[in-house]
C-alpha positions in Angstrom: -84.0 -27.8 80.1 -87.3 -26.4 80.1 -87.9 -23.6 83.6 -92.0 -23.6 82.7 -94.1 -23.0 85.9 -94.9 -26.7 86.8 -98.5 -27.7 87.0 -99.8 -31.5 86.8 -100.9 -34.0 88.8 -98.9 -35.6 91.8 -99.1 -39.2 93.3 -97.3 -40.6 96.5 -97.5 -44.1 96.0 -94.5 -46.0 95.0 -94.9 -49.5 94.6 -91.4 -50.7 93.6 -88.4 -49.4 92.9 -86.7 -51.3 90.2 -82.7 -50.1 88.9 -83.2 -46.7 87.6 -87.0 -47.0 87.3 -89.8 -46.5 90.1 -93.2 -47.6 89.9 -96.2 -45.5 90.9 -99.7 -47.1 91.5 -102.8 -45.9 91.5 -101.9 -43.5 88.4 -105.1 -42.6 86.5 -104.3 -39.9 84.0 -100.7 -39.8 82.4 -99.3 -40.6 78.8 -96.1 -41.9 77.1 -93.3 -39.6 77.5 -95.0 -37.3 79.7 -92.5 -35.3 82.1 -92.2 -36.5 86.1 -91.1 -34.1 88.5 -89.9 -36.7 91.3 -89.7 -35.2 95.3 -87.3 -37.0 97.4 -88.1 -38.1 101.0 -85.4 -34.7 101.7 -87.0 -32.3 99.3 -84.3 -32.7 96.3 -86.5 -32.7 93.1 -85.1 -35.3 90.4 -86.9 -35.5 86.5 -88.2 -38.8 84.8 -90.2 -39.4 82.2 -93.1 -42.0 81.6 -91.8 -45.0 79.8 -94.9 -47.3 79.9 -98.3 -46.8 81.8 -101.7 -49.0 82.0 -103.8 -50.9 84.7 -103.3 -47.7 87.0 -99.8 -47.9 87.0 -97.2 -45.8 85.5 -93.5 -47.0 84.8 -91.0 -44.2 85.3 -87.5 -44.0 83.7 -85.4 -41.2 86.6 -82.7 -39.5 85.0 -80.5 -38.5 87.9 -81.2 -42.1 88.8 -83.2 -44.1 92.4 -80.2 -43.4 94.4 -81.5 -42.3 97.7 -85.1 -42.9 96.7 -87.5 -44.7 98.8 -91.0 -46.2 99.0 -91.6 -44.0 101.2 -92.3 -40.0 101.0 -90.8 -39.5 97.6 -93.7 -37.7 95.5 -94.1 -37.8 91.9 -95.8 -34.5 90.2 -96.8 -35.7 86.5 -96.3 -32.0 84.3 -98.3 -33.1 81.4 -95.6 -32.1 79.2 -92.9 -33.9 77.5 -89.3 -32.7 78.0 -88.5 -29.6 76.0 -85.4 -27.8 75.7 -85.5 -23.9 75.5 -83.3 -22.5 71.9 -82.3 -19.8 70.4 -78.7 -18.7 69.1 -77.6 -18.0 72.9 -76.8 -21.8 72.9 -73.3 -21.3 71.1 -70.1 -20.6 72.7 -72.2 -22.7 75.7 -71.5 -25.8 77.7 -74.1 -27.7 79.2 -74.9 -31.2 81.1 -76.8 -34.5 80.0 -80.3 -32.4 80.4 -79.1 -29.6 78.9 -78.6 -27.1 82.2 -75.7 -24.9 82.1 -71.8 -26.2 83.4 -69.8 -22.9 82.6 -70.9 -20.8 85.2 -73.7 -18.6 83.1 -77.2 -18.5 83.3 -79.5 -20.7 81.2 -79.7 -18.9 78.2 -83.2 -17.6 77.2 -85.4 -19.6 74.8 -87.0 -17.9 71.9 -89.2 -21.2 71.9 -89.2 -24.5 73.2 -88.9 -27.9 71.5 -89.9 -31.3 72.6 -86.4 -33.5 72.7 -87.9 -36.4 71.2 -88.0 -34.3 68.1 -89.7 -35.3 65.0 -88.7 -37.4 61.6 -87.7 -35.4 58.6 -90.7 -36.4 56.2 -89.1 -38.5 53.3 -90.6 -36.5 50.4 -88.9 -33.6 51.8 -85.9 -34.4 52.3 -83.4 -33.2 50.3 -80.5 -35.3 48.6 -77.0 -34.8 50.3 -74.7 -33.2 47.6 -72.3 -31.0 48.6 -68.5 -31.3 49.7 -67.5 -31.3 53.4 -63.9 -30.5 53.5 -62.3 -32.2 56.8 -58.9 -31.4 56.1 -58.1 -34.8 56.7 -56.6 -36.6 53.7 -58.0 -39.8 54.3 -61.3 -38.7 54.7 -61.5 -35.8 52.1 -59.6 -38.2 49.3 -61.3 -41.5 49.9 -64.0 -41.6 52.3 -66.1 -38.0 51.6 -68.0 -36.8 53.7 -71.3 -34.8 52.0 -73.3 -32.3 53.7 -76.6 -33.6 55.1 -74.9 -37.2 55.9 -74.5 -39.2 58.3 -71.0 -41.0 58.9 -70.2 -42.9 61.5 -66.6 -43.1 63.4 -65.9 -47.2 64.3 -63.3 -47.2 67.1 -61.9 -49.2 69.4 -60.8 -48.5 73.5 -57.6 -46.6 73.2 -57.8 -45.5 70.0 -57.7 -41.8 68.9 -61.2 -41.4 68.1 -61.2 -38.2 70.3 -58.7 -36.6 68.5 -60.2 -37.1 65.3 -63.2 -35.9 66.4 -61.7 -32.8 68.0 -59.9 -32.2 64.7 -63.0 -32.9 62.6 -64.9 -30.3 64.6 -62.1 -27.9 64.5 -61.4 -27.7 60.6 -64.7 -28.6 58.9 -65.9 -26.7 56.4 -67.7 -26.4 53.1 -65.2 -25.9 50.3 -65.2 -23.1 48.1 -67.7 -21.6 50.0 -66.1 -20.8 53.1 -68.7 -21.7 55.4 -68.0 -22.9 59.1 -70.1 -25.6 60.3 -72.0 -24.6 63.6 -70.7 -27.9 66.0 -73.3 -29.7 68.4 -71.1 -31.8 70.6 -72.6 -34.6 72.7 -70.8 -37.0 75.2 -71.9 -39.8 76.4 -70.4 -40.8 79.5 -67.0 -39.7 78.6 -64.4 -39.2 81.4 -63.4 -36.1 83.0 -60.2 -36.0 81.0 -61.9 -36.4 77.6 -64.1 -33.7 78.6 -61.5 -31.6 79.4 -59.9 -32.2 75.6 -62.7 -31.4 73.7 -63.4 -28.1 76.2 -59.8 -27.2 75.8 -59.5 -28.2 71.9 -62.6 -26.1 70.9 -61.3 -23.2 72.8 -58.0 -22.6 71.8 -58.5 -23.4 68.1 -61.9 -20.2 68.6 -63.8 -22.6 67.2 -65.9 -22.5 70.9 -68.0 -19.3 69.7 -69.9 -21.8 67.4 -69.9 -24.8 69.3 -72.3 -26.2 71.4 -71.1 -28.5 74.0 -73.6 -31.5 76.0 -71.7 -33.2 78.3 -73.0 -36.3 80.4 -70.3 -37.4 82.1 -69.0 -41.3 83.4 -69.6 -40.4 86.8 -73.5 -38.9 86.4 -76.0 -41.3 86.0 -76.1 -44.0 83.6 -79.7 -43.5 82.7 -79.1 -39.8 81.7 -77.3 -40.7 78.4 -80.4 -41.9 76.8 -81.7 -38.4 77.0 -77.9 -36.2 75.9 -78.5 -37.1 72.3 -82.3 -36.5 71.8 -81.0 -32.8 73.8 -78.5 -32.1 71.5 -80.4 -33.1 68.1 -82.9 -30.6 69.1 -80.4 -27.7 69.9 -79.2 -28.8 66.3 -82.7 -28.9 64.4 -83.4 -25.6 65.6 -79.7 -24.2 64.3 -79.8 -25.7 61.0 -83.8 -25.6 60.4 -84.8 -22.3 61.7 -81.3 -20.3 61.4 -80.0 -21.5 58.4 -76.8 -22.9 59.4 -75.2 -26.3 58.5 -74.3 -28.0 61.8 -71.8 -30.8 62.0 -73.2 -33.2 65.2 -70.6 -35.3 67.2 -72.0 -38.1 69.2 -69.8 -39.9 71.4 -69.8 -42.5 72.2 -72.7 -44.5 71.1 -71.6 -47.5 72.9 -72.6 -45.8 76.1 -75.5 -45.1 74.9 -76.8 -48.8 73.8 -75.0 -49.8 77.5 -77.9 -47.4 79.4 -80.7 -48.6 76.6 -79.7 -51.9 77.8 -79.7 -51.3 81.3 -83.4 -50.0 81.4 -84.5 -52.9 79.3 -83.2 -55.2 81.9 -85.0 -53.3 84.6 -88.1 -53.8 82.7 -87.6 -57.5 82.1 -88.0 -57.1 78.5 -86.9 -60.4 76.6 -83.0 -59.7 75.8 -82.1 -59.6 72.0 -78.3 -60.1 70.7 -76.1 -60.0 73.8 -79.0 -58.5 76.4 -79.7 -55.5 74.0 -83.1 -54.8 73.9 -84.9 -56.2 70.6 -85.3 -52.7 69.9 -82.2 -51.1 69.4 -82.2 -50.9 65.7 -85.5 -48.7 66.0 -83.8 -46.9 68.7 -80.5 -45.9 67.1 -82.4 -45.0 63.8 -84.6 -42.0 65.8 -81.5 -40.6 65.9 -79.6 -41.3 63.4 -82.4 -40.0 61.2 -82.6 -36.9 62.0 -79.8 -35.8 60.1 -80.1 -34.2 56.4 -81.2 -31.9 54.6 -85.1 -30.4 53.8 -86.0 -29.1 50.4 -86.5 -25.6 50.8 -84.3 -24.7 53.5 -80.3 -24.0 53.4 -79.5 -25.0 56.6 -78.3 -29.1 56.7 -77.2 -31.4 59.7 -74.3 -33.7 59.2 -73.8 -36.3 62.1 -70.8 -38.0 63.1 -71.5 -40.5 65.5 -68.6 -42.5 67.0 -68.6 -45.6 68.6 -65.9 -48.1 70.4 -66.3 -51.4 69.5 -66.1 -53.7 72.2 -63.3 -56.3 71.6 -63.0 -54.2 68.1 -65.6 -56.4 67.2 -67.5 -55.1 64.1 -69.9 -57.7 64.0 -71.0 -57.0 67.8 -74.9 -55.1 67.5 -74.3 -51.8 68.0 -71.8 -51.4 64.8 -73.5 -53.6 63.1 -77.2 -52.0 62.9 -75.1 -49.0 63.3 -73.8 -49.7 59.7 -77.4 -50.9 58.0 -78.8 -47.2 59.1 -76.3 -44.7 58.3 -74.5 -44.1 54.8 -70.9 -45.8 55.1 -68.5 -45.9 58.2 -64.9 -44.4 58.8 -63.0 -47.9 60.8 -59.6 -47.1 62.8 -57.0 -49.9 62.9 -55.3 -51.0 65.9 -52.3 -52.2 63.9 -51.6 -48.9 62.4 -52.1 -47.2 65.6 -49.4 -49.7 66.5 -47.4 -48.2 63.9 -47.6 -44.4 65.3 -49.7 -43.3 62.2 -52.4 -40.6 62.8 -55.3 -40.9 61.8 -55.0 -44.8 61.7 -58.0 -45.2 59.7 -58.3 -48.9 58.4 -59.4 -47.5 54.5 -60.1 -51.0 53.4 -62.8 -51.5 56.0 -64.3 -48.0 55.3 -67.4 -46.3 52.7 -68.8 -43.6 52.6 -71.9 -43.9 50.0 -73.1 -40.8 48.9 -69.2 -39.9 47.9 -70.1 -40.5 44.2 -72.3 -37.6 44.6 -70.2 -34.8 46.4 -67.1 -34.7 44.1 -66.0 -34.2 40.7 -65.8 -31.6 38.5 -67.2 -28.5 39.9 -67.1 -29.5 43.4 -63.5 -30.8 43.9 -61.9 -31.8 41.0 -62.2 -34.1 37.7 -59.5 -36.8 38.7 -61.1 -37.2 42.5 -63.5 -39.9 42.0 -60.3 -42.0 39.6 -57.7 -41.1 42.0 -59.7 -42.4 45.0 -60.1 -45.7 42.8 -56.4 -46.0 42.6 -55.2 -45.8 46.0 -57.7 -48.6 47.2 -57.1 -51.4 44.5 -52.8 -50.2 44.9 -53.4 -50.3 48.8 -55.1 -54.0 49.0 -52.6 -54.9 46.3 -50.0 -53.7 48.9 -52.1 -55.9 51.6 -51.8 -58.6 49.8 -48.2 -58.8 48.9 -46.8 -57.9 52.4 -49.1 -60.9 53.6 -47.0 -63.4 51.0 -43.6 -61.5 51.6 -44.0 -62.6 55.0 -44.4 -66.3 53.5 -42.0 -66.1 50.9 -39.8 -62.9 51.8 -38.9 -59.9 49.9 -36.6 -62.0 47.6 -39.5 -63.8 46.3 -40.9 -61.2 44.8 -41.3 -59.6 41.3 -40.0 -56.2 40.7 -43.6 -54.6 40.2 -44.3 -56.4 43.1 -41.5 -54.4 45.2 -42.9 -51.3 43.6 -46.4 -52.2 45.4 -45.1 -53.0 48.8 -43.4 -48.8 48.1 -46.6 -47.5 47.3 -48.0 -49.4 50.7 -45.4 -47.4 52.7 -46.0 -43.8 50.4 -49.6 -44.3 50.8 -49.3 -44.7 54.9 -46.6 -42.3 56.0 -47.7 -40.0 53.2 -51.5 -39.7 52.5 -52.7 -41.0 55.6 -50.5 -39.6 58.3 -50.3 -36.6 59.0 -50.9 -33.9 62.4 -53.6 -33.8 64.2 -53.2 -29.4 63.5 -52.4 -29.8 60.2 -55.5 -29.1 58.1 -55.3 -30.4 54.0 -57.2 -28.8 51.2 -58.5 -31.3 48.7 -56.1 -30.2 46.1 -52.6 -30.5 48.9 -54.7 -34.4 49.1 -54.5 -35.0 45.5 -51.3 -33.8 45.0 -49.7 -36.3 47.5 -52.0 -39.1 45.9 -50.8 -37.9 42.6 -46.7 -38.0 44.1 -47.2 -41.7 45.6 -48.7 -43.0 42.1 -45.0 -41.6 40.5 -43.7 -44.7 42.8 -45.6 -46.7 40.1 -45.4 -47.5 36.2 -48.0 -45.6 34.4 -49.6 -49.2 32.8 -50.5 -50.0 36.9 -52.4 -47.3 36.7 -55.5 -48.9 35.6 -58.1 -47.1 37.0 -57.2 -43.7 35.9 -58.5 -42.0 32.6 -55.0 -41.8 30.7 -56.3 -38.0 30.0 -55.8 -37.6 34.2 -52.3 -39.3 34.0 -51.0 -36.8 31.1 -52.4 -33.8 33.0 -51.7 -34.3 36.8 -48.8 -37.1 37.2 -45.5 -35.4 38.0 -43.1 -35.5 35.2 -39.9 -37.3 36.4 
């Protein structure tokens, strides 16, 4: 958070407080965005910021929230200023709150400059096409759904499912391959529990990986209306990182839902007209200011990569925040309940997943000839699995062909195999392929249909 001296305009008269929002009259000179210092009746001093103003009145979003406020003696000083957040490189190996003041005991680090949170789009024609390799470790995700530097890949989840974990793993053992470089980690939570917290505080520093991490934490007990500004906080710590330093940062987000939930919650306050279930009409516009500012800018080596995760409520896919969530960013990574059900980590659901720019981060020269034919195979020998375990359970095992038996193995191979595996175990590309290229030897070379027959001579194991 910015520590400027604070200078501005104040006003005393509240006409109405309204959820997390108070309304000030008689407000002659403010703008959009602008920075509130709000005075409490006691003397504690809260921040807002200006969400709509005209006809001498000002609408004011608090983000420690109107608890305690009253019509009555609370003064607002208007800073002229929108909220800025002070970086440099002291931010890593830091953990902070919602507005980005310290929670580990150390002072606020000094700012070399400050940046306005709101932060700025990347400028189309300079943006730079997302080409290179990010290596997860993670089979399923390295194999099948690629992640690329400069992208931005969504985690769909549901409530219970290890979406943490994957996260905390993601964070842990990214890296660009080949190159050795470690990913700089901006970490935002959104209304995550104490216990969460506590995992990805304790994850990060045991694995080291906390010495380039940095860590925004809004919590489910601080207020609601916070979590609209964590993200917009962390983005800018990660601008600054990748734009000004050089360094590719991997940004976490979670969880988006909470996010939508507080968006929601100030819309209602403002009696905007509800769009699909009581989210404002604007929420696509709103997700995409920040799921935009990932990528990469022609000229400059540093990238930002975001993972943003999000639970599903009722694992609904179709509900609005997955669902615009999907049109913006460049594919999706979808965990299944039922092989959660099944003890398999990570239970990623690889028939509901993409990942669009993957076409353009592997291959020869960046992970290997076979990668983009091997990835082929496993998904039309997986839904063939699908398929047949759906009619075995009509018709039963007996029913079935010989190939078909030979499917239903790969389906097992390809889940206790490929996809499971420990959340510390950490797979190069090539350990990935290998085990792809093991489960194929379950079947007959002709099955093999959408791999060059050049591939199959060179990496299937000889029996």
């Amino acid at each position: 958070m910015s520590s400027k001296a604070v200078s501005g305009i104040e006003y005393t008269k509240v006409a109405e407080i309204k959820g997390p929002l108070i309304i000030l009259d008689g407000v002659t000179r403010s703008a959009f965005d602008e920075l509130v210092e709000i005075t409490t009746p006691s003397g504690e001093h809260r921040l807002g910021r200006v969400l709509e103003v005209g006809g001498g009145k000002a609408v004011v979003q608090v983000f420690e929230g109107t608890t305690g406020l009253s019509i009555v003696g609370t003064k607002s000083r208007f800073l002229g200023r929108t909220m800025e957040l002070p970086v440099s490189e002291g931010i890593l190996g830091r953990i902070f709150d919602g507005l980005g003041r310290p929670l580990d005991g150390l002072p606020e680090p000094v700012g070399e400059e400050f940046r306005d949170v709101n932060g700025l789009p990347i400028n189309p024609e300079r943006r730079d096409y997302p080409t290179d390799f990010i290596q997860t470790g993670i089979s399923v995700i390295d194999g099948m759904n690629t992640l690329v530097r400069g992208q931005k890949l969504p985690i769909f989840s549901g409530a219970g499912l290890p979406h943490n974990m994957l996260a905390a793993q993601i964070a842990r053992q990214a890296s660009v391959a080949g190159k050795g470089e470690e990913f700089a980690v901006v970490f935002a939570a959104i209304g995550v529990q104490h216990s969460e917290s506590r995992f990805f505080r304790k994850s990060l520093e045991e694995s080291g990986a906390i010495k380039r991490s940095a860590l925004f934490l809004n919590l489910a007990d601080d207020p609601a209306i916070e979590r609209i500004i964590t993200p917009r906080v962390a983005l800018t710590a990660a601008e600054y990182l990748a734009f000004d330093k050089d360094m590719h940062v991997l940004v976490i987000i979670t969880d988006m839902t909470n996010y939508a939930e507080a968006l929601r919650e100030i819309s209602a306050a403002r009696e905007e007209v509800p769009g699909r279930k009581g989210y404002p009409g604007y929420l696509y516009t709103d997700l995409a200011s920040l799921y935009e500012r990932a990528g990469r800018i022609k000229g400059k080596k540093g990238s930002i990569t975001q993972m943003p995760i999000l639970s599903m409520p009722s694992d609904d896919i179709t509900h609005p925040i997955p669902d615009l969530t999907g049109y913006i960013t460049e594919g999706q990574i979808v965990l299944g309940r039922d092989l959660f059900r099944k003890d398999i980590y990570p239970p990623v659901n690889v028939l509901s997943c993409l990942s669009r720019l993957m076409k353009d981060g592997i291959g020869e020269g960046r992970t290997r000839e076979d990668h983009s034919n091997v990835s082929d195979q496993l998904y039309a020998g997986y839904a063939r699995a699908q398929e047949l375990r759906a009619l075995a359970e009509i018709v039963g095992r007996a029913g079935l062909t010989g190939n078909d038996l030979k499917y239903l193995d790969f389906g097992e191979a390809f889940e206790n195999r490929l996809l499971k595996q420990g959340y510390e175990e950490s797979r190069s590309i090539e350990d990935t392929l290998s085990i792809a290229w093991d489960i194929f030897s379950t079947l007959p070379d002709k099955e093999l249909t959408k791999i060059k027959q050049e591939y199959i001579a060179k990496y299937k194991p000889k029996k």
